[in-house]
C-alpha positions in Angstrom: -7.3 25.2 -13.6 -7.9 23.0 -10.2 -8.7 19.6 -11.1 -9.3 19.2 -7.1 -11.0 21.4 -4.5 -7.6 21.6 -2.5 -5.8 23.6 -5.1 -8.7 26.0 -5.8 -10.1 27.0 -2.4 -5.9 27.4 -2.0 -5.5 29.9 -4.8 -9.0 31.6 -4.4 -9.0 32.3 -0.5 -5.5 31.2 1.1 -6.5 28.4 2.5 -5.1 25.1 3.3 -7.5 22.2 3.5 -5.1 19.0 3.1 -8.7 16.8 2.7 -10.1 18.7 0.1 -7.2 16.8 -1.7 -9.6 13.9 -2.0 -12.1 15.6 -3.9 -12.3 16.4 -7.9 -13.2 19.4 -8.8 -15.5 18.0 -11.7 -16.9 14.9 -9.6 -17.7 17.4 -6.4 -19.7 19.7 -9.2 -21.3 17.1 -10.7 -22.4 15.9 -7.1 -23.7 19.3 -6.1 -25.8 19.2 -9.3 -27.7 15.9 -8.1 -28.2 17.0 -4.6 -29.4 20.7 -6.2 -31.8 18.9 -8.5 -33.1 15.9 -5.6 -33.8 19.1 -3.5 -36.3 21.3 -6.3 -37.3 17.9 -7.3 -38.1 16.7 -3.8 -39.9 20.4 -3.4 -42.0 20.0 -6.5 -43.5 16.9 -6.0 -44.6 17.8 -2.2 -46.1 20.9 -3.6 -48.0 18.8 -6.5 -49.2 16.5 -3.8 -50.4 19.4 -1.7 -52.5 20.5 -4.5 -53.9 17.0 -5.5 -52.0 16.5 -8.6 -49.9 13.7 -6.8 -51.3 11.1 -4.7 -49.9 8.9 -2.2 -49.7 5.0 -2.6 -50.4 2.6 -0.3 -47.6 -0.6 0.5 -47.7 -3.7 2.8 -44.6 -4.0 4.7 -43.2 -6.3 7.5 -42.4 -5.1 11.1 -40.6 -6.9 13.1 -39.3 -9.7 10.3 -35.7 -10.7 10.1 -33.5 -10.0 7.3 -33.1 -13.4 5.2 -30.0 -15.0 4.8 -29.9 -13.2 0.7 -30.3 -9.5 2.0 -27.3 -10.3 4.5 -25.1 -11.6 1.7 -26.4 -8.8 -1.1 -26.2 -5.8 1.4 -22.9 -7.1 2.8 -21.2 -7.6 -0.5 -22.6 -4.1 -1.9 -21.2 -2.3 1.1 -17.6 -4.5 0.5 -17.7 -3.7 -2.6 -18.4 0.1 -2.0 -15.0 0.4 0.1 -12.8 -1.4 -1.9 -13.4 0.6 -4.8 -14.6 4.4 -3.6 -12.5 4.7 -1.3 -9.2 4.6 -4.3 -11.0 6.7 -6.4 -11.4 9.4 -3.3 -7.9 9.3 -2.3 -6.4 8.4 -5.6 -8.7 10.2 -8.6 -5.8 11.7 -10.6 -3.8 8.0 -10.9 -7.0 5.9 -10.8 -9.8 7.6 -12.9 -7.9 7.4 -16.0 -7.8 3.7 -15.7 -11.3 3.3 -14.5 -12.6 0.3 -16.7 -9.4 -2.0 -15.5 -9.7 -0.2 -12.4 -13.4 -1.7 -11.8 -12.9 -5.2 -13.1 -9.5 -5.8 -11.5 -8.8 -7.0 -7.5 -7.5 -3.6 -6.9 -8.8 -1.8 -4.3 -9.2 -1.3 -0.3 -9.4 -4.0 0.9 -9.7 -2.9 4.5 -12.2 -0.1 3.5 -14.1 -3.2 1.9 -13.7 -5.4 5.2 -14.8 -2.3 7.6 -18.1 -1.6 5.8 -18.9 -4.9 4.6 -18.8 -6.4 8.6 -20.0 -3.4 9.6 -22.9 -3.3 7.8 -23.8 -7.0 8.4 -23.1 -6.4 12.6 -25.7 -3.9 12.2 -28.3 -6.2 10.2 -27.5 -9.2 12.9 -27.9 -6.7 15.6 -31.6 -5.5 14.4 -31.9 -9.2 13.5 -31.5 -10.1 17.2 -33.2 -6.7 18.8 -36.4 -7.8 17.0 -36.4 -11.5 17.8 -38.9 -11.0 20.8 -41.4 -9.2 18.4 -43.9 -11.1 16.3 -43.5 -10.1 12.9 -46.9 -8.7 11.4 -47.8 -7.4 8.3 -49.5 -3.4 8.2 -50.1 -1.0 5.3 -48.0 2.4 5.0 -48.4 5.5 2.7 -45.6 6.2 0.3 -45.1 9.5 -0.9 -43.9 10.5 -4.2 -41.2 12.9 -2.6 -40.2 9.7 -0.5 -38.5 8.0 -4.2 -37.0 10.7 -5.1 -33.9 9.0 -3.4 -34.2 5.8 -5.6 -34.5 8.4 -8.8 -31.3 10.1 -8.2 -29.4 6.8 -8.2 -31.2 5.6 -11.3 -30.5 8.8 -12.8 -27.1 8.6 -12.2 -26.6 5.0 -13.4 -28.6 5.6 -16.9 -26.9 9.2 -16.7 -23.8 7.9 -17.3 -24.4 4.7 -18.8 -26.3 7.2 -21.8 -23.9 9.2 -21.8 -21.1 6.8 -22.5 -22.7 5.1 -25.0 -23.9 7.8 -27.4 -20.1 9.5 -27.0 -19.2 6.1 -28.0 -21.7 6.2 -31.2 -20.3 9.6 -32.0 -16.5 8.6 -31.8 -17.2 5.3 -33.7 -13.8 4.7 -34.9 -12.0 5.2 -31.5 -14.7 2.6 -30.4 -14.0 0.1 -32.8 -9.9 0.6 -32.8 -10.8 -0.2 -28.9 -14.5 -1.5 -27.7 -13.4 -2.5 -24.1 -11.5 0.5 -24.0 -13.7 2.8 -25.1 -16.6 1.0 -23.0 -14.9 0.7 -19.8 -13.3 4.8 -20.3 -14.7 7.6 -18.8 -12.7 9.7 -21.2 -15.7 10.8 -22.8 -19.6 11.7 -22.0 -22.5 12.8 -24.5 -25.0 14.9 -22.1 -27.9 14.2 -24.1 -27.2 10.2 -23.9 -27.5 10.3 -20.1 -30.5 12.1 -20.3 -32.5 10.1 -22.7 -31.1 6.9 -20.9 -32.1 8.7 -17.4 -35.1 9.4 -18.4 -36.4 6.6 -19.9 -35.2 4.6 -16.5 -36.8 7.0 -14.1 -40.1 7.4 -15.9 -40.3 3.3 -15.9 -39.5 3.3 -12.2 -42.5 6.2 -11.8 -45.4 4.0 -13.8 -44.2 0.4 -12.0 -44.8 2.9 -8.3 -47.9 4.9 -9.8 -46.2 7.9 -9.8 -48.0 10.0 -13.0 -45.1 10.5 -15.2 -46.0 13.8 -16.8 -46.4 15.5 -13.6 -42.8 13.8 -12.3 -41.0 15.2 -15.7 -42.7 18.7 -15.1 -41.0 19.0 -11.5 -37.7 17.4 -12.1 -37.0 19.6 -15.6 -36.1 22.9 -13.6 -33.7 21.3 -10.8 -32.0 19.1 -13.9 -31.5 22.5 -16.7 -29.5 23.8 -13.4 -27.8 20.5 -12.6 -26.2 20.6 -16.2 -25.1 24.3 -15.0 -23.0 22.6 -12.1 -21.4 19.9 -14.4 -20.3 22.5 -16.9 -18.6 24.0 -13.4 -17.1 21.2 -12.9 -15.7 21.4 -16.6 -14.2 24.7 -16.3 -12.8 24.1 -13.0 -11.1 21.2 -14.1 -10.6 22.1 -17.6 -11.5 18.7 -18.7 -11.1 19.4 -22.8 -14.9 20.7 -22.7 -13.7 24.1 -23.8 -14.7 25.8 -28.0 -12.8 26.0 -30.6 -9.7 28.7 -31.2 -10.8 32.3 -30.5 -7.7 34.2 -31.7 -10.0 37.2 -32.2 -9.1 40.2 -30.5 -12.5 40.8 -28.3 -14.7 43.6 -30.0 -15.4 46.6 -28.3 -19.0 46.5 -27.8 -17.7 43.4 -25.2 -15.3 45.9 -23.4 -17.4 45.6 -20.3 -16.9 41.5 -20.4 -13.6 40.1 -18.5 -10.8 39.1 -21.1 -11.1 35.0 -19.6 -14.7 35.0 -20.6 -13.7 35.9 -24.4 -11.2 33.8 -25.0 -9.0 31.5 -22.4 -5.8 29.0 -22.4 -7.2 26.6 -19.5 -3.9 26.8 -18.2 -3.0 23.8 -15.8 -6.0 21.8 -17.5 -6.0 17.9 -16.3 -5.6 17.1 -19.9 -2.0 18.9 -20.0 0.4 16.2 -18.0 3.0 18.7 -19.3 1.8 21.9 -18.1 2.8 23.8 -21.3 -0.1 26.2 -20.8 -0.9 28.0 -24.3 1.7 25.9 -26.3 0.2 22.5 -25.6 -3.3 24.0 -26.4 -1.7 24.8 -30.0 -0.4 21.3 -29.9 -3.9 19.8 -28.9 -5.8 22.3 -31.5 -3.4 20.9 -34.4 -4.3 17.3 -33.5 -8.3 17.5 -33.7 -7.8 19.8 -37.1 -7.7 23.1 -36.1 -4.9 26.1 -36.3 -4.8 28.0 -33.4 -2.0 31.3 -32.8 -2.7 31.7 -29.5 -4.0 29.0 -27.8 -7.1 30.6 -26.5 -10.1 29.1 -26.7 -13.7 30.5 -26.6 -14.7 28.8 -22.9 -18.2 27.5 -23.7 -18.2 26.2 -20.2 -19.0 29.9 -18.7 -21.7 30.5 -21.5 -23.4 26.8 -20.5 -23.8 28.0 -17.1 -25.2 31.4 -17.8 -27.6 30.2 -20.1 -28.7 27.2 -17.0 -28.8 29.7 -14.8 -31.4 31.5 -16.8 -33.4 28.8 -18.0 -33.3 27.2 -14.5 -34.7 31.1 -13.1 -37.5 30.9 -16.1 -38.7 27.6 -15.6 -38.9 28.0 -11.3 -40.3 31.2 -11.6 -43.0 30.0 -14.1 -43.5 26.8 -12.3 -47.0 27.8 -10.1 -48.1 30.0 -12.8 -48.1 26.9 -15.8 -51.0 25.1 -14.5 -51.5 22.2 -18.2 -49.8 19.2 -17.7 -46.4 19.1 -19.8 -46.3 22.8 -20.5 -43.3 23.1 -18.1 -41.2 20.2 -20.1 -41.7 21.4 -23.3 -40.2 24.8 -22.7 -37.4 22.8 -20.9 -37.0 20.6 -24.7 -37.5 23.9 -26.6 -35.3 26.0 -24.6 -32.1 23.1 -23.6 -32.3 22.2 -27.3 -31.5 25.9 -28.6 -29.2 26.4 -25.7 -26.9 23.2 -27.1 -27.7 23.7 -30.8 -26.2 27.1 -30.2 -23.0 26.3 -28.4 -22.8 23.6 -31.1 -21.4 26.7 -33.4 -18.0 27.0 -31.6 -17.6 23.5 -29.8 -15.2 20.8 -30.9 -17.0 18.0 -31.6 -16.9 14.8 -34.4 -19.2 15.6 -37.6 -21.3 12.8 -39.5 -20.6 13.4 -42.9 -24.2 14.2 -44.1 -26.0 17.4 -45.1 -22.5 18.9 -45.0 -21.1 17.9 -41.6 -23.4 18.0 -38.7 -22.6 16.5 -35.3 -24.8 14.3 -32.6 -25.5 17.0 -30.6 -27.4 19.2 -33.8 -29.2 16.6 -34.5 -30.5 15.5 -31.3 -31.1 18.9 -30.4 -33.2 20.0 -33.2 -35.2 16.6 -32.8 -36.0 18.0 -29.0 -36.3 21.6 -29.8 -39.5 20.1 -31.9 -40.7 17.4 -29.8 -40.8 20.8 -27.6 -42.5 22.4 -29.9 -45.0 20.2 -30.4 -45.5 20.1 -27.2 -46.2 23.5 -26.7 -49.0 23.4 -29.0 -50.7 19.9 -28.1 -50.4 20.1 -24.4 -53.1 22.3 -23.7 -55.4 19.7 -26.0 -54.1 16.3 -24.2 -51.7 17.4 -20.8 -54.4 17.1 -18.9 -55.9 13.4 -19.8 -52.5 12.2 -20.1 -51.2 13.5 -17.0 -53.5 10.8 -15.3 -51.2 8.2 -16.5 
């Protein structure tokens, strides 16, 4: 496993890239999953506009008006704030990331990353302050595109991404929660996909109706770029080998799977960042044994590689669909139908904790049935409603 992009462009092609050091495997996937999905996103919602579905707004701005003595002091301190904490966690992932939540709330940091783009950015603001003083400041009307928040979306996404995520893992590891709440709260040990994307969702579509952005429309061409986003963070978990792996698969692969390569049956993550002993298949016995399970081998069925394949299909369905579904809210119910049996699926050989009812189910069944209907449902009322609703 590479849990940065130095060691795997290293072992894959030969080459030495000492920055590439900086960068986490999982964190640089995750990345290219937002930028892939603001892309499709940014590409759907010009094409909607083109065809009338999405309409501009209008917005009175100021030209020529100087920044008040607040947006120095906010902007300032974000930017301060930005070095003296990214800037560790780029450099120093492996030592720092584990400790993220004390990390965070401590002094800790750069402080000279902090100072350089904290003064620099309020040089710049004093500078545009002063290159505008001759001009008298006057108020005029612009058009704002919806392609032109998709910008805003992506950090809102990411913010109730991973706020969601956190705190439904948190609801389905309960005990570890209450044996630690600040802890648990302030780890990034653990994330719930499903979490984030309620949470995201409900942010971003409350961000679309306070702009005028019809939300049903908005959903249908962010679903395709965000089923293949999921795709690049389950990259990012099998690069890494980040625990995110099945259960033990110490069944000889059948021959009717002769064609598929031995690592995509069954695989030992060796090198995983969970392993700080680097004991390969032995600590993965070890690790098996602690979370209830008996394991000979210390292979494990790499749900990972499945995840992506099935993205990568449902991401292909849903773009290549995407001019030919012309209801309102057709295209996000196949997303909900097809994302819910996708997960409920890999639910059947993942590790995860069990609520003790109707025999043991976990967070993940139960959310993904509940979508897999909402899909459902849908399906069959869209056609009746999509199109008034989609004027909302």
């Amino acid at each position: 496993m590479y849990p940065n992009l130095y060691e795997l462009f290293l072992d894959l092609f030969g080459i030495s890239i000492p920055p590439l050091q900086m960068m986490q495997s999982y964190g640089s996937m995750v990345a290219c999953g937002f930028i892939f999905a603001s892309i499709t996103l940014t590409l759907e919602l010009k094409r909607k506009e083109k065809e009338g579905l999405l309409q501009a707004t209008k917005k009175k701005v100021w030209e020529g008006k100087p920044s008040t003595l607040t947006d120095k002091v906010t902007n300032t301190a974000i930017m301060f704030l930005l070095g003296l904490k990214l800037m560790p966690l780029l450099s120093d992932f492996n030592h720092v990331f584990p400790r993220i939540g004390e990390f965070m709330l401590s002094a800790e940091g750069n402080w000279f990353a902090g100072l350089i783009l904290g003064g620099g950015t309020l040089a710049v603001m004093v500078y545009l302050d002063r290159k505008n003083a001759t001009t008298t400041p006057k108020e005029v009307e612009v058009e704002v595109h919806a392609n032109e928040h998709v910008g805003n979306m992506v950090v809102l996404a990411a913010i109730g991404g991973i706020g969601g995520a956190k705190l439904f893992h948190n609801l389905e590891n309960i005990d570890e929660m209450m044996a630690d709440p600040i802890g648990a709260l302030t780890s990034f040990s653990g994330l719930s996909f499903f979490g984030g994307l309620i949470c995201a969702s409900a942010m971003i579509i409350y961000y679309a109706r306070k702009h005028k952005i019809k939300a049903l429309h908005l959903v249908d061409a962010a679903v395709p770029g965000l089923a293949m986003a999921y795709g690049f963070g389950r990259m990012g978990c099998q690069i890494a080998g980040d625990g995110d792996w099945g259960i033990p698969n110490d069944n000889p692969k059948p021959d009717w799977l002769s064609w598929l390569p031995d690592w995509a049956w069954a695989y030992d993550y060796p090198n995983n960042v969970l392993d700080p002993t680097h004991r390969g298949t032995e600590w993965m016995i070890e690790y098996y044994a602690r979370n209830g399970y008996e394991s000979l081998t210390g292979y494990a069925y790499p749900t990972p590689i499945y995840e992506i394949l099935m993205s990568i299909l449902i991401f292909g369905f849903l773009w290549s669909m995407r001019k030919r579904w012309k209801t309102p809210g057709i295209m996000m119910s196949w997303y909900l139908v097809l994302t819910g049996i996708e997960r409920l699926l890999i639910e059947q050989i993942r590790i995860n904790n069990e609520y003790p009812i109707l025999g043991g189910i976990t967070q993940a069944e139960i959310i993904s049935v509940l979508i897999i209907l909402a899909g459902a449902a849908g399906l069959y009322y869209m056609p009746k409603v999509g199109v008034r609703w989609a004027k909302w």
